[in-house]
N, C-alpha and C positions, 0 to 999 in steps of 0.2 A: 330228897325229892318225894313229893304226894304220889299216891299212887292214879289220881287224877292226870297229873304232869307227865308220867312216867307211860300213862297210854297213850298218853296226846303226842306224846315224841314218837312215840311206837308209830304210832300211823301216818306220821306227817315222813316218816322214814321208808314205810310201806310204800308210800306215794312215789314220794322222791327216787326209791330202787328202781322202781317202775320204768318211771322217765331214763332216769340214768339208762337204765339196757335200753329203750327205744333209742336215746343219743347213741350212743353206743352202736346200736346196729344201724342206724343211718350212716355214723362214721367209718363203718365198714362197706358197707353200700357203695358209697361215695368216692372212694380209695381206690387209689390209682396204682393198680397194685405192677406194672408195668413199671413204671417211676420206682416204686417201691424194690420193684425187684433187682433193677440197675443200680439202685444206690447201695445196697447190699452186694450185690457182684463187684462194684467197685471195694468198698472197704475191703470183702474177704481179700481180692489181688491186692489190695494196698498191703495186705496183712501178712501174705503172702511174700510179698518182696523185704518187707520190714524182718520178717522172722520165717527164712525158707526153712522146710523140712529137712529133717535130717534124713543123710540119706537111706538108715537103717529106724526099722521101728523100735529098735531096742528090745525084740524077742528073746534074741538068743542071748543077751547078754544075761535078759534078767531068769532064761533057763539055767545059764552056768551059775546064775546065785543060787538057786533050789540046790541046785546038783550039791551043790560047795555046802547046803546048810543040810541036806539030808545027810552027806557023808557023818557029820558031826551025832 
């Protein structure tokens, strides 16, 4: 590529970044973040129900590995 070509892409990109974040922050504007937020509380509880928590965090199991590999 000329280095002609190679500036001319350069600023037609300048341009273009521009716009893109003004869309960009219009389509956050815009956003219904209410909707948004129920559609997300739904899937976590769908996600939720698919793969409940176990009842332990797995703390103390993974302190009895320490313990087990410092003895060593």
């Amino acid at each position: 590529m000329e280095t002609a070509s190679i500036k001319t892409w350069a600023d037609r990109w300048k341009v273009t970044g521009k716009r893109l974040a003004e869309i960009r922050r219009e389509e956050f504007q815009r956003a219904d973040v209410t909707a948004i937020f129920l559609s997300l509380t739904d899937a976590s509880e769908a996600a939720l129900i698919a793969y409940p928590p176990k009842p332990t965090s797995g703390l103390l199991e993974m302190q009895n590995i320490f313990r087990k590999l410092a003895k060593k």
